[in-house]
C-alpha positions as CSV (number, residue, x, y, z in Angstrom):
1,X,-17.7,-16.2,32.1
2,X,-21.5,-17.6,33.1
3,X,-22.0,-21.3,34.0
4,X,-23.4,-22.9,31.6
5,X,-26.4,-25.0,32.4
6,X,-28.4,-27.7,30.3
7,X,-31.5,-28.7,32.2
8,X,-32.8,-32.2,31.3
9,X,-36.0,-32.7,32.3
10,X,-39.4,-34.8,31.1
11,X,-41.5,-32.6,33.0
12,X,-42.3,-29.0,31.1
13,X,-42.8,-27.3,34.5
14,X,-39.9,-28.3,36.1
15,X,-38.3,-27.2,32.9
16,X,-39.7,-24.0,33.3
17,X,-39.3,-23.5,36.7
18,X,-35.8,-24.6,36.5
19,X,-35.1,-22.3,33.9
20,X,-36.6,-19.2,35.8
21,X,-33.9,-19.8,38.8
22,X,-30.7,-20.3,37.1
23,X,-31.8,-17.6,34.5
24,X,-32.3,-14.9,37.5
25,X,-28.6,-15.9,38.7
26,X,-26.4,-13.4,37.3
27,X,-23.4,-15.7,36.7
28,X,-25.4,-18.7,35.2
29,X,-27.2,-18.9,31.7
30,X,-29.4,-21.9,30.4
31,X,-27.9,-23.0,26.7
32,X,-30.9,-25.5,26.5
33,X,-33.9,-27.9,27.8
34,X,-34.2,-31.2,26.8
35,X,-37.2,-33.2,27.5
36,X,-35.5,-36.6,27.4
37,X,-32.0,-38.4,27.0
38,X,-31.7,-38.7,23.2
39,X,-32.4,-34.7,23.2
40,X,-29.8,-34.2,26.0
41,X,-27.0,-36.1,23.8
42,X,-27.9,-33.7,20.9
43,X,-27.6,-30.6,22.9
44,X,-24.6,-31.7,24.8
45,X,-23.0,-31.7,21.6
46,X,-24.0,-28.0,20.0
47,X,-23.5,-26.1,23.7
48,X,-21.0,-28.4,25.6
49,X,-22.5,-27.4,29.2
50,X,-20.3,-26.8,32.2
51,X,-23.5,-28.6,34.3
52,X,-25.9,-30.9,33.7
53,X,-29.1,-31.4,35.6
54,X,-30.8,-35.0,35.1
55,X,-34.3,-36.2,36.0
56,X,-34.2,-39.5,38.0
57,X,-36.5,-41.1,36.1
58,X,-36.9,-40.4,32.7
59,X,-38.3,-41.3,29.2
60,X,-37.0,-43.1,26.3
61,X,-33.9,-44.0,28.1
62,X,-33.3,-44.4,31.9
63,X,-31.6,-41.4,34.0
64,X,-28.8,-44.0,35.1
65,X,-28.4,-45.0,31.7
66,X,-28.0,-42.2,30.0
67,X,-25.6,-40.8,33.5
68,X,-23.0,-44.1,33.5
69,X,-23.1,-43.7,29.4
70,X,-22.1,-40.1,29.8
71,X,-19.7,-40.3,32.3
72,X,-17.8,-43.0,30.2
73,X,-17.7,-41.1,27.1
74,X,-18.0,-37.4,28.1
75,X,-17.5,-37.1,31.8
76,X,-19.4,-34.0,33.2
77,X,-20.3,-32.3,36.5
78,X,-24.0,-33.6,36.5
79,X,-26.5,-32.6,39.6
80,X,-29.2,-34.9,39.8
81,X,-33.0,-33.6,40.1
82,X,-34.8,-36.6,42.6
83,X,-38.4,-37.3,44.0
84,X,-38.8,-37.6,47.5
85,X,-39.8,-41.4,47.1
86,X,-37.8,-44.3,48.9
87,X,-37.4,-45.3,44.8
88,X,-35.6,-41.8,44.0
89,X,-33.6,-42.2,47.1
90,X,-32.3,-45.5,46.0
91,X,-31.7,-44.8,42.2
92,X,-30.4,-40.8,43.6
93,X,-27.9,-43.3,45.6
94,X,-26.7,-44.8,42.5
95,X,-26.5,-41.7,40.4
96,X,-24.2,-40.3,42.9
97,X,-21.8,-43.7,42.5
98,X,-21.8,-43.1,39.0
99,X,-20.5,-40.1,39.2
100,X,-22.7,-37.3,40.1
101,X,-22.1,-34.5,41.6
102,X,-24.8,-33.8,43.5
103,X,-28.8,-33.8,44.0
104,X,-31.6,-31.4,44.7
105,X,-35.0,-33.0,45.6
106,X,-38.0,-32.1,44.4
107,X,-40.6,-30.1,46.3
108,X,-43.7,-33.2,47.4
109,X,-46.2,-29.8,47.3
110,X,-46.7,-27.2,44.6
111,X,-43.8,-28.1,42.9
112,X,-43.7,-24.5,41.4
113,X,-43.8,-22.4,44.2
114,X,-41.4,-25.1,46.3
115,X,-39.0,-25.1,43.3
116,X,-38.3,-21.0,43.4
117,X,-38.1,-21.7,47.5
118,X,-35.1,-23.5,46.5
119,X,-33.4,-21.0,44.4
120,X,-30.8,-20.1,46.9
121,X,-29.9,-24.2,47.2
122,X,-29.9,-24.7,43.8
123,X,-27.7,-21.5,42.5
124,X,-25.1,-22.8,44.8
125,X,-25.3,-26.6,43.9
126,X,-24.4,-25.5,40.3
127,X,-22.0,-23.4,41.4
128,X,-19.9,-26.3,43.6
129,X,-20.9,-28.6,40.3
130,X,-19.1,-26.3,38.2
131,X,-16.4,-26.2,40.0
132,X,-16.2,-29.6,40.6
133,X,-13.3,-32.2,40.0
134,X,-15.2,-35.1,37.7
135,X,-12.6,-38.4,38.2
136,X,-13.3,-41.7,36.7
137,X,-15.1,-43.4,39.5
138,X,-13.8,-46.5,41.3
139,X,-16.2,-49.2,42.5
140,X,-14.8,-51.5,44.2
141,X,-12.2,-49.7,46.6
142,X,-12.6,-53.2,49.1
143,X,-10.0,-55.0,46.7
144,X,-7.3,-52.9,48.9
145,X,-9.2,-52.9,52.1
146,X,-6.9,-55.8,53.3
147,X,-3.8,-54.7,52.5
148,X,-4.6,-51.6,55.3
149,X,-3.7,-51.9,59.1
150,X,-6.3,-53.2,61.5
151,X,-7.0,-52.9,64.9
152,X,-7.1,-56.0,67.3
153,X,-9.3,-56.3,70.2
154,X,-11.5,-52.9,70.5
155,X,-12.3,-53.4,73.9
156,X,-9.4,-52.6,75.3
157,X,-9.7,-49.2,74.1
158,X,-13.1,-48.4,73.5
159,X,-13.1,-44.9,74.1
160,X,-11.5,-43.6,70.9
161,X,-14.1,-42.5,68.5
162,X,-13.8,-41.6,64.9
163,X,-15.6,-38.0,63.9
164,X,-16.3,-37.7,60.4
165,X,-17.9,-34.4,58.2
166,X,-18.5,-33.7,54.8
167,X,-21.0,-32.2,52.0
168,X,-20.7,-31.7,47.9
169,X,-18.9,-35.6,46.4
170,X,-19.4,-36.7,50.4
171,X,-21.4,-39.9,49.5
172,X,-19.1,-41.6,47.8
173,X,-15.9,-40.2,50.1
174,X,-17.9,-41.7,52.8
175,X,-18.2,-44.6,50.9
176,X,-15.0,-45.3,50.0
177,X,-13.3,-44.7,53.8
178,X,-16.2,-46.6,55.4
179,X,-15.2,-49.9,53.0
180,X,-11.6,-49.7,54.5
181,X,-12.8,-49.9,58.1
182,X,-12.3,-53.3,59.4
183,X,-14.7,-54.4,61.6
184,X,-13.3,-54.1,65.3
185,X,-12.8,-50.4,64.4
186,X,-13.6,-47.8,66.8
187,X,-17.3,-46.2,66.7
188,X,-17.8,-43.6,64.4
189,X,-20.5,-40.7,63.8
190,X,-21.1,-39.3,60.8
191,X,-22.4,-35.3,59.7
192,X,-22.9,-36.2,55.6
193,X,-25.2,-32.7,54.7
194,X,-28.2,-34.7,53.1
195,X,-32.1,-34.3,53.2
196,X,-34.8,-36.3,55.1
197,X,-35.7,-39.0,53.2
198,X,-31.7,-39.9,51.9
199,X,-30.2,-40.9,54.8
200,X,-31.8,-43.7,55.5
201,X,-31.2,-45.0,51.8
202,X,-27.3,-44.0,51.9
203,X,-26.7,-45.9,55.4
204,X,-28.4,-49.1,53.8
205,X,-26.5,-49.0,51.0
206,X,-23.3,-48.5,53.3
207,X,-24.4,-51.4,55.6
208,X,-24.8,-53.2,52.3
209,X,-20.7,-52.8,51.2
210,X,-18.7,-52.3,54.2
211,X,-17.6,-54.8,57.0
212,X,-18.7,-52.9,59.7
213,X,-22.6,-52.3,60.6
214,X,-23.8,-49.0,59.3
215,X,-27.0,-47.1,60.5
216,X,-29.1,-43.8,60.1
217,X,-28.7,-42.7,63.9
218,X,-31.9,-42.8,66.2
219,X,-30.6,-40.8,69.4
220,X,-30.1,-42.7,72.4
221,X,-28.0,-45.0,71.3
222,X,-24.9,-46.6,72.7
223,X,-21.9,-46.2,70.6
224,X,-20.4,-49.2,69.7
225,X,-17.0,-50.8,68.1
226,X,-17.4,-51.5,64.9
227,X,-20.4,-49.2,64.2
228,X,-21.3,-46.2,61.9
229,X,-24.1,-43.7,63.1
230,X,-24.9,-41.4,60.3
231,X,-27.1,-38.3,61.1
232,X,-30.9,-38.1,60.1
233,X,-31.4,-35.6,57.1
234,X,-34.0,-33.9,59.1
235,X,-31.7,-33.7,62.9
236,X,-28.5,-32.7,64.1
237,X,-26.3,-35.6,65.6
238,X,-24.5,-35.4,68.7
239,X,-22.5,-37.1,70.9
240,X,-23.3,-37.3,74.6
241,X,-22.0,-39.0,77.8
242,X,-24.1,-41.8,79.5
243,X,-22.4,-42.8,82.7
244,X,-19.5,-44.9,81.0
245,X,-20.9,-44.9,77.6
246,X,-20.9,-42.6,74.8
247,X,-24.5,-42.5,73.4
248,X,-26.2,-40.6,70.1
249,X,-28.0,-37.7,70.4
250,X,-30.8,-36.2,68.1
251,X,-31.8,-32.5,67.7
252,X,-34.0,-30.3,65.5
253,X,-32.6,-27.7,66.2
254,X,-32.4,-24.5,63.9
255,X,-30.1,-24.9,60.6
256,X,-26.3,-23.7,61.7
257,X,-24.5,-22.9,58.9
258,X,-27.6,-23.5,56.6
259,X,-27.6,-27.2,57.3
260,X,-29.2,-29.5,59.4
261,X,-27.4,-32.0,60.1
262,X,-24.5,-29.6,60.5
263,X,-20.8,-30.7,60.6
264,X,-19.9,-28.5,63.1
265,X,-22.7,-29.4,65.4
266,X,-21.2,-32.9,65.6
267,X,-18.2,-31.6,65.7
268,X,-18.5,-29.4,68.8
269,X,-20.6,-32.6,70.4
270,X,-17.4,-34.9,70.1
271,X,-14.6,-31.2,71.5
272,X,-17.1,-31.7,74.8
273,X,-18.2,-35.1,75.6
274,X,-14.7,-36.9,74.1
275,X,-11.7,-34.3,73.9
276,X,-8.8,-36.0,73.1
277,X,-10.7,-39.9,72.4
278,X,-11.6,-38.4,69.5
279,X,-10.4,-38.3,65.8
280,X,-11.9,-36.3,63.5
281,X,-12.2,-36.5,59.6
282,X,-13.6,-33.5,57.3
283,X,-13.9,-34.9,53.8
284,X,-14.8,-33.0,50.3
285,X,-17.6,-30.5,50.4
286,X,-19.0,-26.7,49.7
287,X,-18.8,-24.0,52.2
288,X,-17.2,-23.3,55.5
289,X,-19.5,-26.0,57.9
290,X,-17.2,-28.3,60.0
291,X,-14.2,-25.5,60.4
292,X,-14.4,-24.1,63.7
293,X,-16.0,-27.3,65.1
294,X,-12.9,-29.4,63.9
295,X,-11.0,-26.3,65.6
296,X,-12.9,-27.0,68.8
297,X,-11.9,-30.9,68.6
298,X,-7.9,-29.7,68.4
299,X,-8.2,-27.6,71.4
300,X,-9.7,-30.0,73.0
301,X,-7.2,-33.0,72.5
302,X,-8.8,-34.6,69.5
303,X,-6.4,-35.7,66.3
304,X,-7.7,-34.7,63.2
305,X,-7.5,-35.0,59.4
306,X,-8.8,-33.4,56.3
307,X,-9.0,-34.7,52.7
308,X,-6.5,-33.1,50.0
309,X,-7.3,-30.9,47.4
310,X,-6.4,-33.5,44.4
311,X,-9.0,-36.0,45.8
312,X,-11.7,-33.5,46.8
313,X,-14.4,-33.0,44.7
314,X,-14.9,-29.8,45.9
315,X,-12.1,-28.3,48.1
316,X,-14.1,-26.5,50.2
317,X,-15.2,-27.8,54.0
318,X,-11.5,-29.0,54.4
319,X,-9.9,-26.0,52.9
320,X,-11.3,-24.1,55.3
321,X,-10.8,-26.1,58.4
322,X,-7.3,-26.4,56.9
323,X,-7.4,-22.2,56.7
324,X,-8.3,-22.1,61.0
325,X,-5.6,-24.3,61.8
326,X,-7.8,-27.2,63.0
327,X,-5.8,-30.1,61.4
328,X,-3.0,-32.0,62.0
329,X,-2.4,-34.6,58.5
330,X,-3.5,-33.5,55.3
331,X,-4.2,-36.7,52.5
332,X,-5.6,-38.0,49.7
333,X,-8.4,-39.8,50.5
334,X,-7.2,-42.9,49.8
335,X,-4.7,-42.7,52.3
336,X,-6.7,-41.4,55.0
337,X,-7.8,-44.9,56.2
338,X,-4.9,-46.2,56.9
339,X,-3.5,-43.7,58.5
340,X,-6.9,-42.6,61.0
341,X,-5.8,-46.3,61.7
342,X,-2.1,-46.2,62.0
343,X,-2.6,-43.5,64.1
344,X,-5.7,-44.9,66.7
345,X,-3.0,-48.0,66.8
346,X,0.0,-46.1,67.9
347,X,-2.2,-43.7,70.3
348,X,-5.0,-45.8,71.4
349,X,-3.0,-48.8,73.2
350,X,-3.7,-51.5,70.8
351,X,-1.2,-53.0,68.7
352,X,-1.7,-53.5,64.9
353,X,-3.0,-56.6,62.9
354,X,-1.2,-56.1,59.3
């Protein structure tokens, strides 16, 4: 059976072009083109789609309108279409807490020609889409935030660091495990696969929501208690040694694994310059990136955990680290929290604050 794809669109050529790459792929078929919203609704109902994928901004009735009025009454994997503007980054960020699946930007140059560049990117963004887990979205996760176990005084164990990955339905995973982090917890890096331009939107919206203070990472930095260091869309993060500090590191680096930032890059970064401080987190995601770097962290001391299938989006990064052997506790993401916590408390010399 071919994916079925409904392109919605305001702009003919990105119509066309759109069309052109999913029509080439030979498991994917285009049932229709809408121009706008209301023509969407309309088509939604003759071809019922398995993917959607939205304009931003549209005519007649707003992309986030139309996506939170959609995912209320007929909830469907939906892959947003964004500009390259700090304005589509924001309202991209949005879309993705209502309950899309994922984004592809749009090319700032010759949109035609830097559309069919992205045919490879797009084909498998509709394919993660499709087989995507669409759950009713939950906004305000903070309600249970302290209810969790916290960690009293950081400094008297300040080398423990918490490692995180993830890709496809990562935003929101991210999201939702940052806003149960009380704010003396250890520092923490994050790999989230996501283009230049993004990351800088995501960790202002995260600094934003959470208790603790949440950054795009520069390189150089010292890592602190009670921070989040999320990689640059356009750069590797690592972690490096300073004397008796751990400090951020930026590289640009070829792609590994296709992406840059790359999970396992990180990963492999925190196996060398923290071994067994270290606690690593793969979360939802497409494809194998983060695997054999989480592997890397167990051999090298570290204590890691990977989301479940239930609460994935897409079961695919931790699946696969799962596959190697790389993890010790498999959860529901929910849980995993409170029990990165439980554990840093019972192995990290501090006592808990419940």
């Amino acid at each position: 059976m071919k994916i079925k794809v409904l392109i919605v669109d305001d702009s003919a050529l990105i119509r066309s072009v759109m069309s052109e790459i999913i029509s080439s792929q030979p498991d994917m078929e285009v049932v229709g083109v809408a121009p706008d919203p209301l023509v969407a609704r309309e088509l939604i109902k003759q071809t019922n789609p398995d993917v959607l994928t939205l304009d931003v901004e549209m005519p007649k009735m707003d992309g986030l309108d139309f996506l939170e009025k959609l995912m209320r009454l007929r909830p469907m994997p939906v892959l947003m279409v964004s500009s390259l503007t700090e304005r589509g980054s924001e309202i991209t960020m949005r879309a993705l807490e209502l309950g899309a699946v994922d984004f592809v930007t749009k090319p700032k140059i010759s949109i035609q020609s830097g559309m069919r560049e992205y045919t490879e990117l797009i084909a498998d963004k509709i394919r993660a889409a499709a087989r995507a887990r669409i759950k009713p979205r939950t906004l305000t996760p903070a309600k249970t935030a302290d209810a969790l176990p916290q960690i009293r005084n950081p400094l008297t164990s300040s080398e423990k660091l918490i490692i995180i990955g993830a890709s496809t339905g990562g935003t929101e995973a991210i999201r939702e495990f940052l806003m149960q982090m009380p704010s003396d917890c250890p520092g923490i890096l994050i790999a989230q696969h996501m283009p230049e331009g993004f990351t800088t939107s995501f960790a202002r919206r995260l600094d934003s929501l959470c208790r603790i203070s949440v950054r795009e990472a520069a390189g150089e930095e010292r890592v602190l208690p009670g921070h989040a260091y999320i990689a640059p869309g356009h750069s590797h993060l690592m972690l490096a040694r300073s004397g008796a500090n751990y400090i951020t590191r930026i590289d640009q680096a070829d792609p590994v694994n296709r992406h840059r930032p790359s999970v396992d890059v990180l990963f492999r970064s925190a196996a060398l310059a923290a071994g067994k401080n270290a606690v690593g987190v793969i979360l939802t995601g497409m494809g194998k990136d983060g695997a054999l770097g989480m592997l890397e962290m167990k051999n090298a001391g570290a204590y890691n955990f990977a989301q479940d299938e239930a609460s994935c989006v897409v079961f695919g990064m931790p699946r696969e680290a799962i596959a190697v052997g790389a993890t010790h506790e498999v959860g529901p993401l929910t849980e995993l929290p409170g029990r990165v916590l439980h554990y840093l408390a019972t192995h990290g010399g501090r006592s808990l604050r419940v």
